[in-house]
PDB file of N, CA, C, O and CB in Angstrom:
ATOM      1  N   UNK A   1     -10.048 -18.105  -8.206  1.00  0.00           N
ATOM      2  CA  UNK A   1      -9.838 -16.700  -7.895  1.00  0.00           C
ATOM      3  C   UNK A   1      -8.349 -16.498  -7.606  1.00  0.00           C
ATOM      4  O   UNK A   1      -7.789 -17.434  -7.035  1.00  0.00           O
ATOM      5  CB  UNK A   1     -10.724 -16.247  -6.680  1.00  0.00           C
ATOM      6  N   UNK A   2      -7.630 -15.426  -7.913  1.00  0.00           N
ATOM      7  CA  UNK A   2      -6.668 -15.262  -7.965  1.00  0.00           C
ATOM      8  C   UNK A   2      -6.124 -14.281  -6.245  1.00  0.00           C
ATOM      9  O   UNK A   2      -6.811 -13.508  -5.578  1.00  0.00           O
ATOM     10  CB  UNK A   2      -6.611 -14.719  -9.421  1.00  0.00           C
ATOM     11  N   UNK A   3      -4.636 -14.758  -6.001  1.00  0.00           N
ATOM     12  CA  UNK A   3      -4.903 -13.658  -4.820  1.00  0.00           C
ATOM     13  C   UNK A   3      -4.872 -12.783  -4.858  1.00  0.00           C
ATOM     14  O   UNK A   3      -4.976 -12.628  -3.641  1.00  0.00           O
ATOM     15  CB  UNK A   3      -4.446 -13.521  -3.973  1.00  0.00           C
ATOM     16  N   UNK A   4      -4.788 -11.526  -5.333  1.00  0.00           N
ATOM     17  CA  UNK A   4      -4.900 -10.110  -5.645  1.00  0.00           C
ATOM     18  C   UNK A   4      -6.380 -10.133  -5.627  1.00  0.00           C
ATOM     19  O   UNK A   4      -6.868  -9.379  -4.785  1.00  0.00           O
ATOM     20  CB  UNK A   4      -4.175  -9.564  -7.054  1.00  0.00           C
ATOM     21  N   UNK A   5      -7.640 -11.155  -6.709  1.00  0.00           N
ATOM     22  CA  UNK A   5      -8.678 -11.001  -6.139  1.00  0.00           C
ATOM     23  C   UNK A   5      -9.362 -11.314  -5.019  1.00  0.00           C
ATOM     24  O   UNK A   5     -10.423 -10.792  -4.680  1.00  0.00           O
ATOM     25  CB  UNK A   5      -9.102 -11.193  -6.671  1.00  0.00           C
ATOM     26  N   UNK A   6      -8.693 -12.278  -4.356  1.00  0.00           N
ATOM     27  CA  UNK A   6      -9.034 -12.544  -2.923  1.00  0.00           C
ATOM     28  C   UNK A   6      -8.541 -11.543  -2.112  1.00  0.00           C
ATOM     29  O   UNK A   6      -9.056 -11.475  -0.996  1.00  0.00           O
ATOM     30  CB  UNK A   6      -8.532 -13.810  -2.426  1.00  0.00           C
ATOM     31  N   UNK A   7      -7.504 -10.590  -2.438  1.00  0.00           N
ATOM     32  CA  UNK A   7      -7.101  -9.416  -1.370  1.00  0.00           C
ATOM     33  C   UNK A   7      -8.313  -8.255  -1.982  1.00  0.00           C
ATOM     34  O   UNK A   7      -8.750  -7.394  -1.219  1.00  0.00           O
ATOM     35  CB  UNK A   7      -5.075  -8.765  -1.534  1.00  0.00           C
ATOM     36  N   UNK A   8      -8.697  -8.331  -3.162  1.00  0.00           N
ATOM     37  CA  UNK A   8      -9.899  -6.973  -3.202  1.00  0.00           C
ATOM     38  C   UNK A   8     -11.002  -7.291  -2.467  1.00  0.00           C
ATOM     39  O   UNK A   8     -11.743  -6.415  -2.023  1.00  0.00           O
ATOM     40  CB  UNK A   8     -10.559  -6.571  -4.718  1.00  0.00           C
ATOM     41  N   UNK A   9     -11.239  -8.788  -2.243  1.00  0.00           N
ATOM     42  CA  UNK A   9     -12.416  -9.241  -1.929  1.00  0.00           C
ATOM     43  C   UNK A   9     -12.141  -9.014  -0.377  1.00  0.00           C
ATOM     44  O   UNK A   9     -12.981  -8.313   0.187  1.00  0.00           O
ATOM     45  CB  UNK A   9     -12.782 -10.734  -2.507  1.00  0.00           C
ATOM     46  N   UNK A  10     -11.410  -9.354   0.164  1.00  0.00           N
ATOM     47  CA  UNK A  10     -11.107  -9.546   1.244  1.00  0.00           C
ATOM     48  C   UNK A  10     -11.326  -7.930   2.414  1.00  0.00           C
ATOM     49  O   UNK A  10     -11.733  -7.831   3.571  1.00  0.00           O
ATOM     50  CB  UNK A  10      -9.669 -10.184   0.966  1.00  0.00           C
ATOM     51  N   UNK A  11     -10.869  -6.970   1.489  1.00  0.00           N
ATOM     52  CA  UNK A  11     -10.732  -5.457   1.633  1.00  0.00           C
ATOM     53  C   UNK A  11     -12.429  -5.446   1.870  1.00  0.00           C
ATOM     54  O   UNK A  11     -12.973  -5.627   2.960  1.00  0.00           O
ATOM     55  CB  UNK A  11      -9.945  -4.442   0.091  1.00  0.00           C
ATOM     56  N   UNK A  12     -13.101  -5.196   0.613  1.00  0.00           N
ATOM     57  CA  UNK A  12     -14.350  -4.636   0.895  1.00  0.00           C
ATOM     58  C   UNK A  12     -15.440  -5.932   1.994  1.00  0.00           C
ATOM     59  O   UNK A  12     -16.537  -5.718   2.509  1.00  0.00           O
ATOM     60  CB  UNK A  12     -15.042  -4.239  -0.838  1.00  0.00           C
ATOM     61  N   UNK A  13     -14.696  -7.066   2.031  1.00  0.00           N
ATOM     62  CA  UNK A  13     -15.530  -7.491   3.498  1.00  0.00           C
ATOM     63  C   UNK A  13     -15.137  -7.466   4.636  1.00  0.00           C
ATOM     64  O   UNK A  13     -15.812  -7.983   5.526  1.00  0.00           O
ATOM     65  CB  UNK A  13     -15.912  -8.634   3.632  1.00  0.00           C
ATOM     66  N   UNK A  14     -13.518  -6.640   4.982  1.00  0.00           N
ATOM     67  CA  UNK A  14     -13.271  -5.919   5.969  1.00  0.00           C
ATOM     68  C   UNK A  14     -13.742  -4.390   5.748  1.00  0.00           C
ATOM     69  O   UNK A  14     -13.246  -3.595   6.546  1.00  0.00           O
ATOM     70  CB  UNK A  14     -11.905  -6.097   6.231  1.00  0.00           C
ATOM     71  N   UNK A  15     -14.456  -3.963   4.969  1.00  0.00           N
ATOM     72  CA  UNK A  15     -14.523  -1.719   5.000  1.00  0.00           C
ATOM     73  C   UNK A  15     -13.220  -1.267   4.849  1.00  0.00           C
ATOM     74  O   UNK A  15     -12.961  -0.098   5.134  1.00  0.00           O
ATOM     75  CB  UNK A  15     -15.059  -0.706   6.822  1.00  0.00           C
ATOM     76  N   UNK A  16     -12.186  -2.175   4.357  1.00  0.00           N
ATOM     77  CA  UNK A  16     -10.986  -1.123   4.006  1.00  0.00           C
ATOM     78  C   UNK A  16     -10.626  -0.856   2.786  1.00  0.00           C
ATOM     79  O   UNK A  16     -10.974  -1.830   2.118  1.00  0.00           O
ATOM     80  CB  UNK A  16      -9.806  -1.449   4.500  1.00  0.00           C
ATOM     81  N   UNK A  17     -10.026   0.067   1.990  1.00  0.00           N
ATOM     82  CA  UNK A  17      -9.251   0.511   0.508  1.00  0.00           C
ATOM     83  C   UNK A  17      -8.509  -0.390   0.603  1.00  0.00           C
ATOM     84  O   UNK A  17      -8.177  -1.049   1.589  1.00  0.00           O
ATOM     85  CB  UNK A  17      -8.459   1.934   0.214  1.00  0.00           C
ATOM     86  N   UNK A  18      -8.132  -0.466  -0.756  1.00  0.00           N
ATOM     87  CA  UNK A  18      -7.080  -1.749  -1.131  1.00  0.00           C
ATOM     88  C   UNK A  18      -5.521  -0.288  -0.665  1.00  0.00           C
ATOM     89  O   UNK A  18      -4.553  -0.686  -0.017  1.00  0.00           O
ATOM     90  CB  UNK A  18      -7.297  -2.640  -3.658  1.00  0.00           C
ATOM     91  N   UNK A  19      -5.575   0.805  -0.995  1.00  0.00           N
ATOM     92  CA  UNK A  19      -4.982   1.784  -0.589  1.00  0.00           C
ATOM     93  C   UNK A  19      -4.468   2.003   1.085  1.00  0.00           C
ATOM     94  O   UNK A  19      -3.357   2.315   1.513  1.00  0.00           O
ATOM     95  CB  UNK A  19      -5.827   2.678  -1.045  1.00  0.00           C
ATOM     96  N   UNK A  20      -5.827   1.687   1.866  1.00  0.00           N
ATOM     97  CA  UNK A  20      -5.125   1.481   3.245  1.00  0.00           C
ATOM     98  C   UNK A  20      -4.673   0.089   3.732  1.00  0.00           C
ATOM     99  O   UNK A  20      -3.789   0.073   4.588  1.00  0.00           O
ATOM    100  CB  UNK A  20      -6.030   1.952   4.280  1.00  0.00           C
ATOM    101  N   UNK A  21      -5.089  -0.881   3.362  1.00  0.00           N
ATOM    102  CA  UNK A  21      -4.133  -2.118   3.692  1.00  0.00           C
ATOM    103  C   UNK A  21      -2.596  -1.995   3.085  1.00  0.00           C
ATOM    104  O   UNK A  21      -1.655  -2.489   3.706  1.00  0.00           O
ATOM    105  CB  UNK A  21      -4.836  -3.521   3.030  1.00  0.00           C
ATOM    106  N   UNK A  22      -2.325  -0.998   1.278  1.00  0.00           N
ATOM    107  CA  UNK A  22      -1.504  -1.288   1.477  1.00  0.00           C
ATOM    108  C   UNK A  22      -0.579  -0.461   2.254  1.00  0.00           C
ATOM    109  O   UNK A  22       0.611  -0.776   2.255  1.00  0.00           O
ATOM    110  CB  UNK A  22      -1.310  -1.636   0.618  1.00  0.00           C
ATOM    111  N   UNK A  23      -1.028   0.681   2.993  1.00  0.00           N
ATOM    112  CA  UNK A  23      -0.338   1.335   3.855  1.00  0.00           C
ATOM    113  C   UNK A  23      -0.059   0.439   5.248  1.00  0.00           C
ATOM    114  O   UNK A  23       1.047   0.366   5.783  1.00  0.00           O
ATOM    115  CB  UNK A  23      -1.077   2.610   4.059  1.00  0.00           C
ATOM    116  N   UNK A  24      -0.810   0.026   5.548  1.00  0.00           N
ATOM    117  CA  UNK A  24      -0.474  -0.720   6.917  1.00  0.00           C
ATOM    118  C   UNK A  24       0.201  -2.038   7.029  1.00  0.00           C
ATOM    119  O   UNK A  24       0.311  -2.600   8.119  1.00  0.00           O
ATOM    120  CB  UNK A  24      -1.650  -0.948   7.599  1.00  0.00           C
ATOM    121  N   UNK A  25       0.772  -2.671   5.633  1.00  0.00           N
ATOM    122  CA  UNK A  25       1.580  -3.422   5.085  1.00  0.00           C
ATOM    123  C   UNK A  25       3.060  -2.333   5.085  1.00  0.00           C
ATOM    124  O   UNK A  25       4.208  -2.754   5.229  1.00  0.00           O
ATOM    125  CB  UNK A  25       0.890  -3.964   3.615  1.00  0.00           C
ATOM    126  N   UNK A  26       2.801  -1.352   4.952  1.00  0.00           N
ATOM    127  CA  UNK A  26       4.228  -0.754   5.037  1.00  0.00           C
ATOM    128  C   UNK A  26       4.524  -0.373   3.565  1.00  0.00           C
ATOM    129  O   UNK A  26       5.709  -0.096   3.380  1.00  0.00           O
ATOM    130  CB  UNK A  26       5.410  -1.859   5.667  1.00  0.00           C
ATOM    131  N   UNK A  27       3.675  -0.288   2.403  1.00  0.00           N
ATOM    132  CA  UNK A  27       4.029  -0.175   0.998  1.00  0.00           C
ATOM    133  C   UNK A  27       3.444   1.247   0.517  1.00  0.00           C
ATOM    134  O   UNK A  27       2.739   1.806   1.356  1.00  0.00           O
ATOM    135  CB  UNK A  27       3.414  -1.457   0.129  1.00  0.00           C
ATOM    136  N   UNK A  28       3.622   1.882  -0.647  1.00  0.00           N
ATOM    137  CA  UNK A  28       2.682   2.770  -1.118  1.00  0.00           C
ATOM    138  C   UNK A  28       1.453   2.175  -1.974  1.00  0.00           C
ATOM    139  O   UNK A  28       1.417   0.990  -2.307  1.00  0.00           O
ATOM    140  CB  UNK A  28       3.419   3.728  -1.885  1.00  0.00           C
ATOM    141  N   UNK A  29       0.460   3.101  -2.296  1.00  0.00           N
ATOM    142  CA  UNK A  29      -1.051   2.250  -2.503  1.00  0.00           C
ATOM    143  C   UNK A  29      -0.244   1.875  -3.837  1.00  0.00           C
ATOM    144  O   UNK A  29       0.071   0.706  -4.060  1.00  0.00           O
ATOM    145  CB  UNK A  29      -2.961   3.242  -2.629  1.00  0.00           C
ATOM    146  N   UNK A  30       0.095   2.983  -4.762  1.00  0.00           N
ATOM    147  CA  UNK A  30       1.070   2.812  -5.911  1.00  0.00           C
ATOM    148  C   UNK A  30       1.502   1.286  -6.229  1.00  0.00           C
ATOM    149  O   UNK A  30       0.981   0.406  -6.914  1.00  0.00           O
ATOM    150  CB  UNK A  30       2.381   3.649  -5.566  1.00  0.00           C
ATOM    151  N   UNK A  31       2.915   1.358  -5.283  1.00  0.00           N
ATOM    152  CA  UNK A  31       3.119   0.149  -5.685  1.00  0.00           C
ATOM    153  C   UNK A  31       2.380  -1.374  -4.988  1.00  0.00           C
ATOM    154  O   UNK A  31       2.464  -2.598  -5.087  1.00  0.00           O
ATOM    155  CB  UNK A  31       4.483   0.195  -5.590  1.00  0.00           C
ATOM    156  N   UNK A  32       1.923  -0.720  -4.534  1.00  0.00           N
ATOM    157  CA  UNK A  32       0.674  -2.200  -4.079  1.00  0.00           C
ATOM    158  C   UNK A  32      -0.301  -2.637  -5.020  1.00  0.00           C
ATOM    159  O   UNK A  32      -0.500  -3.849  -5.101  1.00  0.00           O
ATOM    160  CB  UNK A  32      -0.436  -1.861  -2.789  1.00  0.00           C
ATOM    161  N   UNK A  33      -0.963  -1.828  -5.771  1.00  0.00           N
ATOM    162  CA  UNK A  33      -1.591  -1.625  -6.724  1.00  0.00           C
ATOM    163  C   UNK A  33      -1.257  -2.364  -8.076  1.00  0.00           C
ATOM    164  O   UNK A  33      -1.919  -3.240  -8.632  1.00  0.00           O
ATOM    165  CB  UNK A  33      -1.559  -0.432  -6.764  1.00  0.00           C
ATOM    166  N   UNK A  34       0.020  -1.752  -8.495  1.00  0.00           N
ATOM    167  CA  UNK A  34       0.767  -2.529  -9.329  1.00  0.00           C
ATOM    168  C   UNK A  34       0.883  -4.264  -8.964  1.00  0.00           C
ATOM    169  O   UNK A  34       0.590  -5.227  -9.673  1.00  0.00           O
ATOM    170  CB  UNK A  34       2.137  -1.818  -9.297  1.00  0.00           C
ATOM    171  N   UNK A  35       1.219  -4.227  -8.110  1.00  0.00           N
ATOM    172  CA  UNK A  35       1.654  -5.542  -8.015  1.00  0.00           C
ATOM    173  C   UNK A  35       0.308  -6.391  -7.808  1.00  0.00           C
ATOM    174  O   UNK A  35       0.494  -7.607  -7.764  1.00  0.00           O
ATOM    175  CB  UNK A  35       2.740  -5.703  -6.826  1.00  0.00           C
ATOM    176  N   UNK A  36      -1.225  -5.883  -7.654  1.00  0.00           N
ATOM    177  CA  UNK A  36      -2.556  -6.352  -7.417  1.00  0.00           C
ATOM    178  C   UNK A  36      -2.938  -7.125  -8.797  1.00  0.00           C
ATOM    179  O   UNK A  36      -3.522  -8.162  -9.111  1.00  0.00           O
ATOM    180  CB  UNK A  36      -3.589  -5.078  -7.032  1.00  0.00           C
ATOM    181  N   UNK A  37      -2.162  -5.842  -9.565  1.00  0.00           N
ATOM    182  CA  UNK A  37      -2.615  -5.475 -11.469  1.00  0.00           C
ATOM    183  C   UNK A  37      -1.816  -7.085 -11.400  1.00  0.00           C
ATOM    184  O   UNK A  37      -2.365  -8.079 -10.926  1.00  0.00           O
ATOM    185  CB  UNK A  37      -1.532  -3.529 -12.841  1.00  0.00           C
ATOM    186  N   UNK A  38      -0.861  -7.071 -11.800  1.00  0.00           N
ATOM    187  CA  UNK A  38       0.218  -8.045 -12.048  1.00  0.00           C
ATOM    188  C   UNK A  38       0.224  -9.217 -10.756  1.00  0.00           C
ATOM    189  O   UNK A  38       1.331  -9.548 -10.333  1.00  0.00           O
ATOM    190  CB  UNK A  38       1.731  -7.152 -12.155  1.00  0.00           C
ATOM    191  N   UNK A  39      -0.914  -9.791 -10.184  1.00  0.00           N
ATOM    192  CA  UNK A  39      -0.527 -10.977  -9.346  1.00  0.00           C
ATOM    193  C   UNK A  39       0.278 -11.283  -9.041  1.00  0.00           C
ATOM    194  O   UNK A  39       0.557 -12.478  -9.128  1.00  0.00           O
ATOM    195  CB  UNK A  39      -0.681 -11.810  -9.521  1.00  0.00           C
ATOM    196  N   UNK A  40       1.116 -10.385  -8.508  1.00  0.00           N
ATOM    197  CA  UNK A  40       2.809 -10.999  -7.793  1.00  0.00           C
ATOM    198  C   UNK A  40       2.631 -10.481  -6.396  1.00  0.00           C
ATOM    199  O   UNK A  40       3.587  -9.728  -6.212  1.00  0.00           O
ATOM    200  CB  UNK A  40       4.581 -10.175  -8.589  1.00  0.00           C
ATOM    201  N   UNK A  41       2.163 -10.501  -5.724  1.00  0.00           N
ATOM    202  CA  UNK A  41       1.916 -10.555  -4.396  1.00  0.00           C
ATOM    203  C   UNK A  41       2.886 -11.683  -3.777  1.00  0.00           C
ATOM    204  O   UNK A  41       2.807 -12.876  -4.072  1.00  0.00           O
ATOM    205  CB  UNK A  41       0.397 -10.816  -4.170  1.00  0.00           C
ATOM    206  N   UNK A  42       3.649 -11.226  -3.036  1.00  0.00           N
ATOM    207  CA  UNK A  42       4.967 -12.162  -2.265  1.00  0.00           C
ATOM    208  C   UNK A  42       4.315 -12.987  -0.933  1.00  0.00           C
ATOM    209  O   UNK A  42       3.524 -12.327  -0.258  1.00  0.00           O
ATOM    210  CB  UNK A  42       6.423 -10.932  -1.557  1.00  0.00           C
ATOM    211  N   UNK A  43       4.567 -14.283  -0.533  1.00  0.00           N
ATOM    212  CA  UNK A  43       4.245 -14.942   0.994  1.00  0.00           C
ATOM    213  C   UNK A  43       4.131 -13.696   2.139  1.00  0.00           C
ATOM    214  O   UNK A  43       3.262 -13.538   2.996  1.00  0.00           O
ATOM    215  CB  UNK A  43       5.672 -16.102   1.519  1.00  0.00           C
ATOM    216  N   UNK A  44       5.234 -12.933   1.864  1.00  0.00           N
ATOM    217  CA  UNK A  44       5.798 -12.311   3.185  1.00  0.00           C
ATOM    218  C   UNK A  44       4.923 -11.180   3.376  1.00  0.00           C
ATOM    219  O   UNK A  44       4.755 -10.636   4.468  1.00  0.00           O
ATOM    220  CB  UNK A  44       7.394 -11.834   3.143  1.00  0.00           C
ATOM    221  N   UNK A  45       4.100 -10.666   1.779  1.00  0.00           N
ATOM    222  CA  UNK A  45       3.004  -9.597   1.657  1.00  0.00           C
ATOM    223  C   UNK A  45       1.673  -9.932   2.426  1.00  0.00           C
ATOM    224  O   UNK A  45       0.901  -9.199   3.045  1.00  0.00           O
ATOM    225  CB  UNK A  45       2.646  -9.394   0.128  1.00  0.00           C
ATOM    226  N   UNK A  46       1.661 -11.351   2.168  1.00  0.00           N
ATOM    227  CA  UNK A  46       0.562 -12.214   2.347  1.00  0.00           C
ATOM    228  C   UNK A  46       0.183 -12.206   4.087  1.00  0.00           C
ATOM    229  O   UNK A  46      -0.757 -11.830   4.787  1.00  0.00           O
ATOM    230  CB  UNK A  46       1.017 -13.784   1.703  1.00  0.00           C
ATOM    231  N   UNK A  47       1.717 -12.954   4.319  1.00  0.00           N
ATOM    232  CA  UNK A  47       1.783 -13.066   6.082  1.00  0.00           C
ATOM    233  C   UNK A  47       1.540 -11.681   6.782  1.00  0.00           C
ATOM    234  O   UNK A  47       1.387 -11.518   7.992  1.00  0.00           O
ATOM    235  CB  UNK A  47       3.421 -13.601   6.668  1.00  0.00           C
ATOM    236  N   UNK A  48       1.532 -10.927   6.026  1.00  0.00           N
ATOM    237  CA  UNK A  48       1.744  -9.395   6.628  1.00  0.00           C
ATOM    238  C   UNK A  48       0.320  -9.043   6.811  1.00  0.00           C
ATOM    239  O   UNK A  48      -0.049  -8.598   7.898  1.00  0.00           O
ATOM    240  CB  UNK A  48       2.595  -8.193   5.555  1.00  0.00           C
ATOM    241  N   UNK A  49      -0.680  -9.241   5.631  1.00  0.00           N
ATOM    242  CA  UNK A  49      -2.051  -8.855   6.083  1.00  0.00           C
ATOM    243  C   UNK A  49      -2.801 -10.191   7.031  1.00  0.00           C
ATOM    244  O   UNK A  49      -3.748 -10.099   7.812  1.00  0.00           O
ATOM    245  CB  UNK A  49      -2.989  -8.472   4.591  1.00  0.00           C
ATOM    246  N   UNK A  50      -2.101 -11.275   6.694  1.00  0.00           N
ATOM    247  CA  UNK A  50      -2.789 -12.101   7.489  1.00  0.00           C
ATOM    248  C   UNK A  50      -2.501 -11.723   9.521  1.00  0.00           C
ATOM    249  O   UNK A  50      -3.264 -11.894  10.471  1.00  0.00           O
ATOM    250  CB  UNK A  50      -2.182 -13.722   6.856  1.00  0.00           C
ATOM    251  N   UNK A  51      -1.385 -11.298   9.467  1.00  0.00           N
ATOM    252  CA  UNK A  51      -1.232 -10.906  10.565  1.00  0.00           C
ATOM    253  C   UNK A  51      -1.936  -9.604  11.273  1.00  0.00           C
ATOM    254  O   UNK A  51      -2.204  -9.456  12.465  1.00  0.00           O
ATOM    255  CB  UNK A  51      -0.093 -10.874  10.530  1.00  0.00           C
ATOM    256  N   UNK A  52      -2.096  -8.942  10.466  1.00  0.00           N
ATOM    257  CA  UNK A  52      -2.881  -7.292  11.109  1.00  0.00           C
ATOM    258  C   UNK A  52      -4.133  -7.539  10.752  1.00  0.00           C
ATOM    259  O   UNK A  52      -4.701  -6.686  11.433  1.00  0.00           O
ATOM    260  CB  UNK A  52      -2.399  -5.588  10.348  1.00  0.00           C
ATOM    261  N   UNK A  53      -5.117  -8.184  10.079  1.00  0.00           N
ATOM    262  CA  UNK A  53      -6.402  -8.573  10.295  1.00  0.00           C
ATOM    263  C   UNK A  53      -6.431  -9.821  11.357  1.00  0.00           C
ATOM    264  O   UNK A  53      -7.568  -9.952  11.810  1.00  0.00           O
ATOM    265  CB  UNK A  53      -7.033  -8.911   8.916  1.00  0.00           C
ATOM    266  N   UNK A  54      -5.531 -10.740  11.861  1.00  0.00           N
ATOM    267  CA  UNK A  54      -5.496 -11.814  12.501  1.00  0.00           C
ATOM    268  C   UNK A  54      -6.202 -13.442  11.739  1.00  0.00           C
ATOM    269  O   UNK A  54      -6.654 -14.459  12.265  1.00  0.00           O
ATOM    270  CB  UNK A  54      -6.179 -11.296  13.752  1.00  0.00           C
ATOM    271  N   UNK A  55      -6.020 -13.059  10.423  1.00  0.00           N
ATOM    272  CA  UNK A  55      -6.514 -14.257   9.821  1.00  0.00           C
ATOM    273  C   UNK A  55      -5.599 -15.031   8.987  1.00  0.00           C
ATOM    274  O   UNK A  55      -4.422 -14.678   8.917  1.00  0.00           O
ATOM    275  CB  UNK A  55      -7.601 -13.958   9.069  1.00  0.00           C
ATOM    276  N   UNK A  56      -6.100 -16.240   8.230  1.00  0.00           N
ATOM    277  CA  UNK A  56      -5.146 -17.317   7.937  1.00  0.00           C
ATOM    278  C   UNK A  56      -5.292 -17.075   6.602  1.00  0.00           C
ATOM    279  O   UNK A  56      -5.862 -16.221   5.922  1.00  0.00           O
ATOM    280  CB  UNK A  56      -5.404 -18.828   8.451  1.00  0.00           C
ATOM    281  N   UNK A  57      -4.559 -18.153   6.381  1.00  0.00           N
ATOM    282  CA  UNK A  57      -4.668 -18.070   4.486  1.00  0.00           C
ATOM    283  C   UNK A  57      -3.777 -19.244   3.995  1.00  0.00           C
ATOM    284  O   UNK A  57      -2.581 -19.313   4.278  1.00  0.00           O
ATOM    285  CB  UNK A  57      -3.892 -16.374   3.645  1.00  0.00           C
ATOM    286  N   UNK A  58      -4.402 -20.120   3.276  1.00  0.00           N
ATOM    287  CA  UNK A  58      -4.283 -21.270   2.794  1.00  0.00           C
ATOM    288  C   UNK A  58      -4.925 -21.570   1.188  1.00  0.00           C
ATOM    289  O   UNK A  58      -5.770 -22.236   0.589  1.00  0.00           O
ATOM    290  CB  UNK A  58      -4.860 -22.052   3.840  1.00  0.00           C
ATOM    291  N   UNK A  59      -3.830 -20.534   0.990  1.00  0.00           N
ATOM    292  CA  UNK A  59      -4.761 -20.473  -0.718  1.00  0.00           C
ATOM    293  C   UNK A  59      -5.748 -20.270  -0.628  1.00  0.00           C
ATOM    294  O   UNK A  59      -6.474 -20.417  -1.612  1.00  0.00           O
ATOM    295  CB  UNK A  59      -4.962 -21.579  -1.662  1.00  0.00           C
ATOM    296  N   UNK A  60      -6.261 -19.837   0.583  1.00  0.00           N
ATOM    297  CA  UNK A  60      -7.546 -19.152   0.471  1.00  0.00           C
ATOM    298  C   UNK A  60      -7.655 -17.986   1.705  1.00  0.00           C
ATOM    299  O   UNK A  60      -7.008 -18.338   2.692  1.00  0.00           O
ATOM    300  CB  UNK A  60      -8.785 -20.324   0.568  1.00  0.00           C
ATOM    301  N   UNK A  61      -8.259 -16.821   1.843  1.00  0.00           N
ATOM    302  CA  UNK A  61      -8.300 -16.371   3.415  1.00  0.00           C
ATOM    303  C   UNK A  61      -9.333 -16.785   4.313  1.00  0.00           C
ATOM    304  O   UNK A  61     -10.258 -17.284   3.671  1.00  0.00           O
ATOM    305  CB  UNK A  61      -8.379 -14.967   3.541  1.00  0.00           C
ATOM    306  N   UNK A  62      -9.552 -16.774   5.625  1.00  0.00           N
ATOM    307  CA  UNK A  62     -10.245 -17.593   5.994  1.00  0.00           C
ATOM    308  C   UNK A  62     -10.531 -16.432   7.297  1.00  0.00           C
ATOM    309  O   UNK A  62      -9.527 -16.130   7.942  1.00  0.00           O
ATOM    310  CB  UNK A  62      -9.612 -19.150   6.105  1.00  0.00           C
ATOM    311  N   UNK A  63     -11.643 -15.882   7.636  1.00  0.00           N
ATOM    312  CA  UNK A  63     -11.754 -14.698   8.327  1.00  0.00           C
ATOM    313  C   UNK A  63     -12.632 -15.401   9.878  1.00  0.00           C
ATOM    314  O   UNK A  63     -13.300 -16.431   9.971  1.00  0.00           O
ATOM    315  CB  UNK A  63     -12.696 -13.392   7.230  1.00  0.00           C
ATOM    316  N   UNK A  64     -12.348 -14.551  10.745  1.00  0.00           N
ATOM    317  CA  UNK A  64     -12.545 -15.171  11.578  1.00  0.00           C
ATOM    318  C   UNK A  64     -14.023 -15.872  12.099  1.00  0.00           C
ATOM    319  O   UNK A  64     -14.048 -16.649  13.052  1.00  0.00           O
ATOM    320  CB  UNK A  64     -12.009 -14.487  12.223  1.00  0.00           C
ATOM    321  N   UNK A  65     -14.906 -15.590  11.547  1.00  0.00           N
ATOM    322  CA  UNK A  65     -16.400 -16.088  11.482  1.00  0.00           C
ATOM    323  C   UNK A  65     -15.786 -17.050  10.732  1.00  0.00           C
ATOM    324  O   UNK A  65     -16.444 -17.974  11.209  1.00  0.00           O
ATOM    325  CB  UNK A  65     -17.762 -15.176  10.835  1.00  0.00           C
ATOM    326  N   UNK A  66     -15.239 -17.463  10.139  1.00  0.00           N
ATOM    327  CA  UNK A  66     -15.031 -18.885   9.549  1.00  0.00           C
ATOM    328  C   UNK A  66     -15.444 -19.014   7.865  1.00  0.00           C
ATOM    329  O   UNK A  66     -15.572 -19.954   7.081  1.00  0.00           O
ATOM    330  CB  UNK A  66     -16.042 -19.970  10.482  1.00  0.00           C
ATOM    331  N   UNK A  67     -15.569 -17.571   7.787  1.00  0.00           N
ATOM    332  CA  UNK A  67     -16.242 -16.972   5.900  1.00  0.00           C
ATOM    333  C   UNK A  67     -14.732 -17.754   5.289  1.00  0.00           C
ATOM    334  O   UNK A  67     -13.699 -17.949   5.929  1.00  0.00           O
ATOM    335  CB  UNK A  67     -16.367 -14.310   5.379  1.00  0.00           C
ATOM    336  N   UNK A  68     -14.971 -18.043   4.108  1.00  0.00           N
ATOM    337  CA  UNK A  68     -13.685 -18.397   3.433  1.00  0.00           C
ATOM    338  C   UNK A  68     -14.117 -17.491   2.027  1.00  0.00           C
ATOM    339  O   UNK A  68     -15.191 -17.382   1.436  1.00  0.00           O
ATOM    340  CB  UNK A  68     -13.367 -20.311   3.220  1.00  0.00           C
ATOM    341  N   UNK A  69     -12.574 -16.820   1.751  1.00  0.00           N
ATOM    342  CA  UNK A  69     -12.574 -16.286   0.570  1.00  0.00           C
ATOM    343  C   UNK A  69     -11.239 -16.873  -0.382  1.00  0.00           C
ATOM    344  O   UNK A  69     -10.052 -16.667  -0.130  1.00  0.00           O
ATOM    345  CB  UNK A  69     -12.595 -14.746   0.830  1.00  0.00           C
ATOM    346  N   UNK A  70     -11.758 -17.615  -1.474  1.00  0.00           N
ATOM    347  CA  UNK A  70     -10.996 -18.321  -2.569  1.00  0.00           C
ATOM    348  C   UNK A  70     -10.472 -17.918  -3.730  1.00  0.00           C
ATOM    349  O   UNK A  70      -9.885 -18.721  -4.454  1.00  0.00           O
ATOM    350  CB  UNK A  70     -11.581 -19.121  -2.959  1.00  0.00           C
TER     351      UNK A  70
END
């Protein structure tokens, strides 16, 4: 699974739009979107949602029940 699909996946098993994470990342859904399309999602994009959901990510995300998404 790719991470852009681990961030869609990740969205609908938190209840959020891929649109409001990328607002609370600080981006427009626009260009968040784009960059979902095109798998270029940056570390620093990465650290950013791992930090405001409070979860990890190790090539994979890892939510706090201990669910892993790959």
């Amino acid at each position: 699974m790719t991470t852009s699909e681990q961030i869609k996946v990740l969205c609908l098993r938190l209840g959020i739009s891929v649109s409001e994470l990328a607002r609370q990342i600080g981006q427009t859904p626009q260009n968040f979107n784009t960059k979902l399309k095109r798998n270029t999602i940056s570390q620093k994009e990465i650290d950013s949602i791992c930090k405001i959901f409070n979860i990890t990510h190790r090539q994979f995300f890892q939510l706090s029940t201990g669910e892993i998404i790959e």
